[in-house]
VEXLO-511684 format. One record per atom (N, C-alpha, C): chain; atom name; x, y, z. Coordinates in nm, 3 decimals. Atoms other than C-alpha are relative to their C-alpha. Layout:
! VEXLO-511684
{"A" "CA" {X Y Z}}
...
//
This chain:
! VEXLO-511684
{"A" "N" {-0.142 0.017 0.001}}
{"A" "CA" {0.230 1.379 9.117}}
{"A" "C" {0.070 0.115 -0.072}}
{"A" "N" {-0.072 -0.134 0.033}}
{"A" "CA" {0.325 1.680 8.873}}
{"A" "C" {-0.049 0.076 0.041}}
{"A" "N" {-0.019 -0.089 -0.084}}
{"A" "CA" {0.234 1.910 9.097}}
{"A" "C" {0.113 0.015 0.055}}
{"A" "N" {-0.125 -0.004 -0.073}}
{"A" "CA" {0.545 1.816 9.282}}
{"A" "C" {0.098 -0.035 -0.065}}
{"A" "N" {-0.074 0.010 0.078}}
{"A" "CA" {0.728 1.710 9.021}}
{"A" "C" {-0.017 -0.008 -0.136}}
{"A" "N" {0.026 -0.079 0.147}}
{"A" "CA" {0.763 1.865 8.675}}
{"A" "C" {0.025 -0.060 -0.092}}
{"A" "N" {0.004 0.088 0.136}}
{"A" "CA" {0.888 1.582 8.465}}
{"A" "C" {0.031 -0.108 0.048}}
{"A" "N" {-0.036 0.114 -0.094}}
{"A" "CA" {0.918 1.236 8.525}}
{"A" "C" {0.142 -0.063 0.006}}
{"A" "N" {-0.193 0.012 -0.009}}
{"A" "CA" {1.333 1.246 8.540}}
{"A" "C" {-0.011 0.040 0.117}}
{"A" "N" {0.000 -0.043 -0.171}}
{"A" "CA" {1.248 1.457 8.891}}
{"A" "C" {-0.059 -0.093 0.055}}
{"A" "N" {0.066 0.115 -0.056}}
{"A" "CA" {0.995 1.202 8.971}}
{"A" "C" {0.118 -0.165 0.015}}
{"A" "N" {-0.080 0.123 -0.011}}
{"A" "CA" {1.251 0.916 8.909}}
{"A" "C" {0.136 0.036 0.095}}
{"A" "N" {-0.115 -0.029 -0.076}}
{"A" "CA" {1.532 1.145 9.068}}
{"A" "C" {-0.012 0.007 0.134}}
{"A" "N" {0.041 0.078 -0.122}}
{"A" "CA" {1.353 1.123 9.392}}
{"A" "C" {-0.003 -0.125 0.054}}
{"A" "N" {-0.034 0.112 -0.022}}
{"A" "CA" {1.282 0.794 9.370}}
{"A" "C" {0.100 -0.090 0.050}}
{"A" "N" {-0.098 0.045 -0.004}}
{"A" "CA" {1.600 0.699 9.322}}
{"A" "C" {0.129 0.026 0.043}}
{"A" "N" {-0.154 -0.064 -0.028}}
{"A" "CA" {1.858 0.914 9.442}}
{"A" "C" {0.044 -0.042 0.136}}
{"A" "N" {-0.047 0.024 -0.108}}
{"A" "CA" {1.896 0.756 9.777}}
{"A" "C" {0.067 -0.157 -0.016}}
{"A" "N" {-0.068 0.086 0.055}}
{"A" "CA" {1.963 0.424 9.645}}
{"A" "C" {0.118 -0.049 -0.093}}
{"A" "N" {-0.081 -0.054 0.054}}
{"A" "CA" {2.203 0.599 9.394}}
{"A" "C" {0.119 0.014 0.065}}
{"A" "N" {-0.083 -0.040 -0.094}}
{"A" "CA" {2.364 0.762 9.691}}
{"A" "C" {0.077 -0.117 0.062}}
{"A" "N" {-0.077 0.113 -0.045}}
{"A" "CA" {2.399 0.445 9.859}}
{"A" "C" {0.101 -0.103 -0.072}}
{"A" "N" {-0.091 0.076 0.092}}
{"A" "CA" {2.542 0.258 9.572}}
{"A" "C" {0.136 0.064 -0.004}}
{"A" "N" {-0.084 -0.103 0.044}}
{"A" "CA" {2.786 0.557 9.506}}
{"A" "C" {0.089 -0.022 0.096}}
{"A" "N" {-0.004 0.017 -0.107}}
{"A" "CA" {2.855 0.499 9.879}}
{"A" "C" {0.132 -0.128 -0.010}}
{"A" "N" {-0.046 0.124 -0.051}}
{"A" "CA" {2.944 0.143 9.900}}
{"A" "C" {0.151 -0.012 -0.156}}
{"A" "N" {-0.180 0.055 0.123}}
{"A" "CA" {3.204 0.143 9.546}}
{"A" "C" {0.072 0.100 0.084}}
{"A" "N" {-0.153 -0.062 -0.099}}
{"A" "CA" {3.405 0.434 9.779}}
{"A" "C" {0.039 -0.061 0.074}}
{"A" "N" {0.009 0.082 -0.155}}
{"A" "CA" {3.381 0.201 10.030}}
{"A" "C" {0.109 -0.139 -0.065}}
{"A" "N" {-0.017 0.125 0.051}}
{"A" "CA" {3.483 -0.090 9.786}}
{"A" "C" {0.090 0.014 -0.063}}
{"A" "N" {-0.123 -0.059 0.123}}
{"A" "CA" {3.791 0.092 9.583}}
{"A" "C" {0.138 -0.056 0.127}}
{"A" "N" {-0.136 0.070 -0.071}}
{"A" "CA" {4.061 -0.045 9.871}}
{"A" "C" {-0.042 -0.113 0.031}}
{"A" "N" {-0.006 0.168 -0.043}}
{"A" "CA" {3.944 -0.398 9.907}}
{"A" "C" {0.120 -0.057 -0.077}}
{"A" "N" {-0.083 0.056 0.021}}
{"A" "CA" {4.142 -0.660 9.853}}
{"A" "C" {0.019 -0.027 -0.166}}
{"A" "N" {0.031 0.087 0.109}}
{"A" "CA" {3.993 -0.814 9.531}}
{"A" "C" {-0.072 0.075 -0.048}}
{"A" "N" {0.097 -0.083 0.064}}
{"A" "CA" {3.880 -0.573 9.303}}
{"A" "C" {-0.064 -0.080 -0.120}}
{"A" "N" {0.059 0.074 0.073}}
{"A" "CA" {3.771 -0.812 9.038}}
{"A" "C" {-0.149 -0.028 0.089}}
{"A" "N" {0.084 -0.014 -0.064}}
{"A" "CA" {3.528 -0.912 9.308}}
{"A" "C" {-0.103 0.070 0.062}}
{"A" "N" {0.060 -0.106 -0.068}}
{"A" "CA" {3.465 -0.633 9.431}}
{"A" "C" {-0.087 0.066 -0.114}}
{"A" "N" {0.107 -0.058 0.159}}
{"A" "CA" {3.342 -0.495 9.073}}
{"A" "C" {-0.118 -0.084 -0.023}}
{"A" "N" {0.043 0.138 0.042}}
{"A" "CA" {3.131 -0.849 9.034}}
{"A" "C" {-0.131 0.054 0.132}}
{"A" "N" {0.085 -0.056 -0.114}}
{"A" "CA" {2.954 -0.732 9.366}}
{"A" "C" {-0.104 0.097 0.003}}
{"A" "N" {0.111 -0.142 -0.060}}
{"A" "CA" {2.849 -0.372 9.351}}
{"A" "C" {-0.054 -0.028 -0.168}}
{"A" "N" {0.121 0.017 0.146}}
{"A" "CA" {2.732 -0.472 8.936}}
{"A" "C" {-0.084 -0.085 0.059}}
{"A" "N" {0.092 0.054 -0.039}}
{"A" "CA" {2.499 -0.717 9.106}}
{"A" "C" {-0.049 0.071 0.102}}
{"A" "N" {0.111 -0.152 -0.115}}
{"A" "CA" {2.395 -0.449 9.372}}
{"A" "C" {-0.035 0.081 -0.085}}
{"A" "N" {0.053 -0.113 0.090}}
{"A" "CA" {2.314 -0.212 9.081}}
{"A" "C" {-0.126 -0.089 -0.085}}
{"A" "N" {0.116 0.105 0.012}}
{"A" "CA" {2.110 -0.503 8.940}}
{"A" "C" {-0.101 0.005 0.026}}
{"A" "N" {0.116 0.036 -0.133}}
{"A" "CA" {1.932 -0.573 9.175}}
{"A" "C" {-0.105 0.124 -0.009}}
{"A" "N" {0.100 -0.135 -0.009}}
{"A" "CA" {1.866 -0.207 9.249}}
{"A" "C" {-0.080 0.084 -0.113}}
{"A" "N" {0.016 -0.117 0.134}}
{"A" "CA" {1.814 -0.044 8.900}}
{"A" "C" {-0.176 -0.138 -0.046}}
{"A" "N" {0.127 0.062 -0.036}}
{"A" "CA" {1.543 -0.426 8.850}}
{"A" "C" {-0.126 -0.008 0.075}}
{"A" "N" {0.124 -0.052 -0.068}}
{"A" "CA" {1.312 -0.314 9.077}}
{"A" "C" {-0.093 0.132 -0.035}}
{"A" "N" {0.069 -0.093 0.074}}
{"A" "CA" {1.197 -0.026 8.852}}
{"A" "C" {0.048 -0.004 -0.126}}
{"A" "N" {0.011 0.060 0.189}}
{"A" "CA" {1.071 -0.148 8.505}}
{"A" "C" {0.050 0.160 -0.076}}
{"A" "N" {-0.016 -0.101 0.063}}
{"A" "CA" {1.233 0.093 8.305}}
{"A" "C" {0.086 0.117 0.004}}
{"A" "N" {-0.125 -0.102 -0.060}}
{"A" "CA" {1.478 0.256 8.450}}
{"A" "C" {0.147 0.050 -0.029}}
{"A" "N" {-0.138 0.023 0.084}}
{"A" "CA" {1.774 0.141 8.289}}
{"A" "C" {0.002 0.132 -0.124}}
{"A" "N" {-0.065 -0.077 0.020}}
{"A" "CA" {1.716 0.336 8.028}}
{"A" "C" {-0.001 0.146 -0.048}}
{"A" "N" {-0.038 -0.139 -0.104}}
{"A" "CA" {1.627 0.629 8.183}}
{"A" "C" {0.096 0.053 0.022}}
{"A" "N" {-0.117 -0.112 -0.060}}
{"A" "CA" {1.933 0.680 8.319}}
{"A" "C" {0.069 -0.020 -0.112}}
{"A" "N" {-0.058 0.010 0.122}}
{"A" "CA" {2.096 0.601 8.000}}
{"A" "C" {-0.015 0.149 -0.090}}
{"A" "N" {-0.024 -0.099 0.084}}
{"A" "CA" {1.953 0.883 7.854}}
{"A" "C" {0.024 0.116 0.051}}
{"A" "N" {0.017 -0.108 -0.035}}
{"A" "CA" {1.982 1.129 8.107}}
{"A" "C" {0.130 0.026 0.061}}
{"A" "N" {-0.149 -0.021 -0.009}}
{"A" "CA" {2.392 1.063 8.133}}
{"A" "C" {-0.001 0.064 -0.138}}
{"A" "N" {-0.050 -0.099 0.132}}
{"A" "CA" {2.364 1.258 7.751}}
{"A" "C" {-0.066 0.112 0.011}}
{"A" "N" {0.097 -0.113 0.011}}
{"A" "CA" {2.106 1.503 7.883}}
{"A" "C" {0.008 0.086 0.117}}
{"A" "N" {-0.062 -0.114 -0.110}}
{"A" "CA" {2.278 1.791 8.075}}
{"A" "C" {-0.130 0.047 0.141}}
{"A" "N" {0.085 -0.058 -0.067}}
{"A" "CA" {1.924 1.903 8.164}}
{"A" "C" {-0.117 -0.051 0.062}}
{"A" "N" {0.116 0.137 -0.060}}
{"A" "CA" {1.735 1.569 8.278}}
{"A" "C" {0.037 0.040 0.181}}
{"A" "N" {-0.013 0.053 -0.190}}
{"A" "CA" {1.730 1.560 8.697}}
{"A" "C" {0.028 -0.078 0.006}}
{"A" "N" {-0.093 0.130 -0.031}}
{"A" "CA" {1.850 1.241 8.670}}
{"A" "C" {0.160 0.016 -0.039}}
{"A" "N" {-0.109 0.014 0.146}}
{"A" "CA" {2.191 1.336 8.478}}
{"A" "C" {0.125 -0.018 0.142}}
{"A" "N" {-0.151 -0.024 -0.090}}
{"A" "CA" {2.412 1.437 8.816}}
{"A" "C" {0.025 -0.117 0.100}}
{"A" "N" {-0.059 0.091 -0.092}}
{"A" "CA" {2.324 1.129 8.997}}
{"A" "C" {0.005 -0.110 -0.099}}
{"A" "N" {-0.061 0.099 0.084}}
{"A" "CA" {2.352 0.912 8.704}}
{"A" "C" {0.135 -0.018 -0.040}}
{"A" "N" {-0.100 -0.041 0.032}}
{"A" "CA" {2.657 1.042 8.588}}
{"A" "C" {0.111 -0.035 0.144}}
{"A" "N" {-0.060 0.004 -0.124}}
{"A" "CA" {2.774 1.014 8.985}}
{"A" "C" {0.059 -0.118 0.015}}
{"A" "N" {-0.036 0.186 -0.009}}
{"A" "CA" {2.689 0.630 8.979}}
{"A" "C" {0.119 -0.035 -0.114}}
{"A" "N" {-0.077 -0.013 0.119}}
{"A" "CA" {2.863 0.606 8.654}}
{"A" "C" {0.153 0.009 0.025}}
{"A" "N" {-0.130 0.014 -0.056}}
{"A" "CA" {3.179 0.701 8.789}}
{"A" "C" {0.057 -0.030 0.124}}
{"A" "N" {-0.060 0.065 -0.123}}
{"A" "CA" {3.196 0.525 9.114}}
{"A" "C" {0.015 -0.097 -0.084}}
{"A" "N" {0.003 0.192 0.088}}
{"A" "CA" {3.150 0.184 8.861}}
{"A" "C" {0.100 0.038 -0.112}}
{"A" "N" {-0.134 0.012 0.062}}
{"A" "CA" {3.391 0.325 8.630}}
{"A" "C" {0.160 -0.004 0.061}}
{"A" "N" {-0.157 -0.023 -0.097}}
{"A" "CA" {3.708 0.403 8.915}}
{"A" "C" {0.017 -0.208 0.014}}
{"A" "N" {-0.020 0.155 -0.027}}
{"A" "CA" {3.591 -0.017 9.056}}
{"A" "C" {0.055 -0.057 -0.129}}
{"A" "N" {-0.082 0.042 0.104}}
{"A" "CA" {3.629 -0.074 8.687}}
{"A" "C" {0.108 -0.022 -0.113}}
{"A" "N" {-0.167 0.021 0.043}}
{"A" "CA" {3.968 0.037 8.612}}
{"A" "C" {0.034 -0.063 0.112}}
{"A" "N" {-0.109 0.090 -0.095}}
{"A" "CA" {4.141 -0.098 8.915}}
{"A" "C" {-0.076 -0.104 -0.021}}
{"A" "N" {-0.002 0.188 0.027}}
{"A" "CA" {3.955 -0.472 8.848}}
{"A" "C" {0.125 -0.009 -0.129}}
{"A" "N" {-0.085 0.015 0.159}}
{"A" "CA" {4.135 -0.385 8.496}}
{"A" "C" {0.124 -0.009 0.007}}
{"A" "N" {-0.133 0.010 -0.041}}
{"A" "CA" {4.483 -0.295 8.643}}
{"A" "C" {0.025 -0.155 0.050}}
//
């Protein structure tokens, strides 16, 4: 496995970056619904879901939103602010 990947932040940024993508995806998708309370209530139980299926992950990306130079940082940081935009407008 490090042959192809050099630390395990690339190894997890593979993993995960398509499920990232898609999450990232569906809150653009989810910022003009009707019911943003709902709509926030939704894609946090789709991140759930998705981030529970790999022990350990959480906080992974936790640390690699303070770590400029983790491979995980640009799609953590990505998710991060699709779930922060859903979570001002639930707030408005």
């Amino acid at each position: 496995m490090y042959r192809h990947f050099p630390t395990r932040e690339a190894l997890l940024d593979a993993l995960l970056r398509a499920g990232f993508d898609e999450l990232t995806a569906k809150a653009r998708e989810l910022e003009t619904a009707s019911s943003p309370d709902d709509v926030l209530v939704s894609w946090l139980r789709d991140v759930v879901t998705f981030t529970g299926n790999y022990q350990g992950v959480v906080a992974a990306m936790i640390a690699a939103m303070e770590d400029t130079e983790s491979a995980l940082h640009a799609s953590c940081v990505t998710l991060r602010t699709a779930g922060t935009r859903l979570l001002t407008r639930a707030q408005a």
